[in-house]
C-alpha positions, 0 to 999 in steps of 0.5 A: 664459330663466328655469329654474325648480328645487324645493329639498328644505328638509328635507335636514339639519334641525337637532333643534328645527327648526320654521320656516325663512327663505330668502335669495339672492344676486343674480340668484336669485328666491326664490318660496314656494309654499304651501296657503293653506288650511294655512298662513298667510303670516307677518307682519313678520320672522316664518318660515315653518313647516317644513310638509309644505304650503310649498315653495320654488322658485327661479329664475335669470335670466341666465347664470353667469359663473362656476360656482356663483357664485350661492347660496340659504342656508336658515336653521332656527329653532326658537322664534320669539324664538330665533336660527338654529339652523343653515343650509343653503348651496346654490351654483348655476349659472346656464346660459341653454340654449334652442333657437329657431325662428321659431315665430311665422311672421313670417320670423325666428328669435324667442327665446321663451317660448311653446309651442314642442313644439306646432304649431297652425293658424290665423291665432292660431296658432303653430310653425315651418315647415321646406321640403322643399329640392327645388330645385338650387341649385347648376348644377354638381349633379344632384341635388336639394339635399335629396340632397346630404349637403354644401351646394353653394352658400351660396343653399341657406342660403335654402331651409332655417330657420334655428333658434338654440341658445343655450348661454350658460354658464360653460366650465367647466360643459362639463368635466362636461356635454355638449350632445347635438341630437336628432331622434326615430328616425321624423323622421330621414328627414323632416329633415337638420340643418346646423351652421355652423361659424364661416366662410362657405366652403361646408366650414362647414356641416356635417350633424349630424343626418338619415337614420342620424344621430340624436343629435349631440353639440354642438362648442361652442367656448370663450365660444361663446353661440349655434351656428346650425343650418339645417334641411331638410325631406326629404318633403313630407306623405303617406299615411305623413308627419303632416308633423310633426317635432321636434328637441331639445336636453339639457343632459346630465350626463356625472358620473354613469352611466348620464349623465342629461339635466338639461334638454330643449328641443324645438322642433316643425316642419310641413313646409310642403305643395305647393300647386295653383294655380287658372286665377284666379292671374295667369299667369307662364310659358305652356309648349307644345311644339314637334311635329312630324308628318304634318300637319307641324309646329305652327308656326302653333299656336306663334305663336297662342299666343305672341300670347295670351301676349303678350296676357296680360304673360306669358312663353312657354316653347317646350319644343323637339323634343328635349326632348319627343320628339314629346310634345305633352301637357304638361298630362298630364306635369306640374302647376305649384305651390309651397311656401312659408315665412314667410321664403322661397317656390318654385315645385314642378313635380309629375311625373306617373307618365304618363312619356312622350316628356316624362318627362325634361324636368321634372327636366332642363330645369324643377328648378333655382335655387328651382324645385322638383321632386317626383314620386309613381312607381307601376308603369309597369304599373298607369298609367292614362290617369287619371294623368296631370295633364290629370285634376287641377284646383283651384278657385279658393278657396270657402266651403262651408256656412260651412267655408273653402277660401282655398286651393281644393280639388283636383279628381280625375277617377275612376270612379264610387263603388263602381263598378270603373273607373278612377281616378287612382292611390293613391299620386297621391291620397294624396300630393295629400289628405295636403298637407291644404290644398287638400281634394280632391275626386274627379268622374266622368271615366271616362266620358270615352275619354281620362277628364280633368276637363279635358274637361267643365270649367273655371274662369275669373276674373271682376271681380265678388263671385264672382271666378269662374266654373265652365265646364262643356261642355253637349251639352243647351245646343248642341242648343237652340242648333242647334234655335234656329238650325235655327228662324230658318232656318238649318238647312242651316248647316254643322258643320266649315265651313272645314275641309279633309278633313272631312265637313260635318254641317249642323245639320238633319243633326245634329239628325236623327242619332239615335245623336248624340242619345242620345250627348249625352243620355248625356254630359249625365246624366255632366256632370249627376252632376258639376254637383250633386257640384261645386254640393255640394263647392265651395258653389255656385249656378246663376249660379256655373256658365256653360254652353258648348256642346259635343257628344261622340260615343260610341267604344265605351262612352268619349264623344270631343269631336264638335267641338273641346272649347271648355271645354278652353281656356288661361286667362290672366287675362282671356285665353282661348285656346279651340279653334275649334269650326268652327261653323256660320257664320250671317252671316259668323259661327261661331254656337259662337264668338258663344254663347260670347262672348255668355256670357263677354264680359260677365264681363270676359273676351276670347275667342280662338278658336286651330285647334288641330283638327290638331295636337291636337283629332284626337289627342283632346287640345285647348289646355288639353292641349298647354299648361301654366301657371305662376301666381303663388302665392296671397297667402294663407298656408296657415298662416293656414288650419284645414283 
């Protein structure tokens, strides 16, 4: 690194003096800086004039050897034709201090001479990028590695970046200047620093720096030119959180009192974000848990599932009895995603605040090597049904009036504006709006009993330009479908035909039936408001939106899924697993189920109707409640965005 110093000239000028000449020895640039409107470069052998207009600065390259084994000598002229009148003799040191992230996101710790105190998105830009390291390397803890003020296993290295402190210069120097790494008073608990010291034995790694540890003053041993530091980011970003920190080196002199920094070099980090992963991600885990109840068990619903994910090259992941304890909803408990760096990504499990039978199994059985976990608590007294994770989705990624979404955004279940209903909690919101990648958008749930946005839509992928539909559960487009069915002659066709225990509705019945009409006008204005919110938010048109049919019945002032809820369904690539809708059957066939097909089918996807009726639908939950799905992340770098 090359530091460059201005040098007072007019220090002992001898009587007489009017121009001066400078000179160095080697490994000592020599830069004069002037006003070209004052002052005139000389000519030949010529001297500068001692003018208040000409400066001198220096520069040293590389490290000393040895102290002050470099000088600059100014010599001072009075007549042009005259000899030196006198000189001036400065001896340096050069010492090569700099600290060095991976500032260029390319996975590895670059020595540079750019900005390293700023950080910018984009695919231009540049700044390093921290973890938050909430895994649990080590089977033996049972605390999330960023608890842990030791390292517990030599792996955790990984979830950390590394950075290089370089500190090339004579030991000498270091009997009156000491090194001190800093970290400001409001990053110590965003951050921890660890230094290695020498071996690889877990013990050589030791924190300096993070909560209640500001400063630390550097052990550099003798010839010692470069100590390894690895960072840990402690918080991911949040109301309160930028996701912005810094950490700094001085080179400080201990000769003088109060002791004076000569020299600072920072380099600024953002803690990589939690990312969401939409339904057009491949599939790599399918989680559903194993029950229990007066139905009997959900055995059949397990090995229906267990062949979808076979079907779609993914790995099934029974959550047992007792671990859930009898909670089957492990959408509502939980929200896959990861985080990411240039040189290392995870998976991150989101806990929801909801807290039921299946509060426990996320930081038990899902925390552990390169898996994540984080949650956001509230009080158990203001959860709402809101709050739990059936309420959240993302969208595939969009492009909205020229602004890009390569991430998606987020989609909220909420109450209407400005109206008092439900919604999600703050401190969800806060923590999902401040990742700031995946903007979030909130939709009108609360009219729903259980209120999820995964009760009227989805999103499914498709082979085509778009990449994507979005499904939306339509009680107008059921309605015209029975009333062609009752048209061709099929009227008295069953609703819930094939199922035990309950009462079958034909569709002249359903038609007739005045209270279920308004309930799905009703219904349909709620879906409609969220139809032109998602056109606005996501950026799209009509043919991007598939209508499924569907009908809701009103329990008070909440709608409930008459029938199974088909847009409530598993997406595993082009495999959906949908609840059976018990249609009515017109030759041989469950009409609801062939719409459905005659809708997706042609997209490239594959339809699999699974009875979830029992087990889930009377529960008022279906499939994409009592499931949940770990996808691979996106191949698109979050840095890469401008949100």
């Amino acid at each position: 690194y090359s530091c460059c110093a201005e040098i007072n000239i007019k220090l002992d000028v001898p009587k007489g003096a009017e121009n001066f000449g400078v000179s160095g020895s080697s490994g000592v640039k020599i830069f004069i800086a002037y006003d070209p409107a004052r002052v005139t470069e000389p000519a030949g052998r010529a001297h500068w004039p001692l003018d208040a207009s000409v400066d001198v600065v220096i520069s040293v390259d590389a490290a000393s050897k040895a102290l002050n084994d470099r000088k600059v000598k100014i010599s001072y002229f009075g007549q042009p034709a005259g000899g030196a009148l006198g000189h001036s003799v400065l001896y340096l040191t050069g010492a090569d201090i700099s600290l060095d992230a991976d500032t260029g996101r390319t996975g590895k710790v670059q020595r540079t001479q750019g900005d390293k105190k700023s950080w910018r998105w984009g695919p231009e830009g540049y700044g390093a990028i921290l973890m938050v390291n909430c895994d649990r390397d080590s089977l033996r803890s049972t605390e999330m590695d960023l608890s842990n003020a030791q390292l517990t296993s030599l792996d955790d290295l990984q979830d950390m970046s590394p950075v290089v402190l370089t500190c090339d210069a004579p030991d000498e120097l270091f009997d009156s200047h000491k090194l001190v790494l800093n970290v400001p008073l409001s990053d110590s608990k965003r951050m921890k620093v660890f230094c290695a010291r020498g071996g690889n034995s877990l013990l050589d790694y030791e924190q300096v720096l993070g909560p209640q540890h500001l400063s630390y003053k550097v052990a550099r041993q003798p010839g010692e030119r470069k100590i390894r530091l690895y960072v840990e980011g402690l918080s991911f970003p949040d109301a309160d959180f930028s996701g912005l920190v810094s950490l700094s080196v001085s080179l400080v002199d201990t000769k003088t009192l109060p002791e004076v920094p000569l020299f600072t070099d920072t380099v600024a980090f953002r803690v990589a974000p939690w990312i969401m992963t939409p339904n057009t991600q491949p599939p790599l885990e399918l989680y559903v848990c194993s029950v229990l109840d007066a139905h009997g068990s959900n055995e059949k619903f397990l090995k229906d599932m267990s062949d979808l994910a076979l079907r779609a090259s993914c790995t099934l992941m029974v959550c047992p009895r007792v671990e859930n304890r009898n909670d089957r909803w492990i959408q509502d408990e939980i929200e896959f995603g990861y985080t990411e760096a240039p040189h290392k990504a995870f998976p991150v499990v989101f806990d929801s605040p909801r807290n039921r039978g299946l509060k426990d199994f996320p930081y038990k059985r899902i925390l552990g090597p390169d898996f994540g976990y984080v949650t956001r608590e509230i009080q158990s007294t203001g959860v709402s049904g809101l709050d739990s994770f059936g309420n959240l989705d993302v969208s595939p990624p969009v492009t909205v009036e020229g602004k890009e979404y390569p991430l998606g955004r987020i989609l909220i279940g909420s109450c209407l504006p400005k109206s008092s209903g439900r919604r999600m909690a703050k401190a969800v919101r806060d923590f999902l709006g401040a990742q700031q990648v995946q903007a979030p958008v909130e939709v009108y749930s609360d009219w729903l009993s259980v209120g999820h946005v995964d009760e009227f839509l989805s999103f499914v992928p498709t082979s085509d330009r778009k990449g994507f539909r979005l499904l939306l559960a339509s009680p107008s487009a059921c309605l015209k479908l029975f009333q062609e069915k009752r048209d061709e002659g099929y009227g008295e066709a069953a609703q819930f035909d094939g199922l035990e225990n309950q009462v079958k509705r034909s569709i002249n019945e359903m038609l007739a039936d005045r209270h279920l009409r308004n309930d799905n006008l009703y219904a349909q204005r709620c879906i409609d408001w969220n139809r032109e919110v998602l056109k606005r938010e996501l950026g799209l048109g009509e043919p991007d939106i598939v209508d499924i049919p569907q009908l809701f019945s009103l329990k008070g002032a909440y709608a409930e899924a008459f029938f199974p809820d088909m847009v409530n369904m598993v997406v595993l690539g082009k495999h959906l697993g949908i609840p059976k809708p018990f249609g009515p059957i017109i030759n041989g066939r469950c009409c609801l189920e062939e719409k459905v097909r005659s809708l997706l089918e042609p997209l490239g996807l594959r339809c699999v109707f699974i009875d979830d009726y029992l087990s889930y639908h009377k529960l008022l939950g279906e499939i994409h409640c009592g499931t949940n799905v770990r996808r691979k992340p996106f191949p698109f770098k979050w840095w890469h965005m401008e949100p």
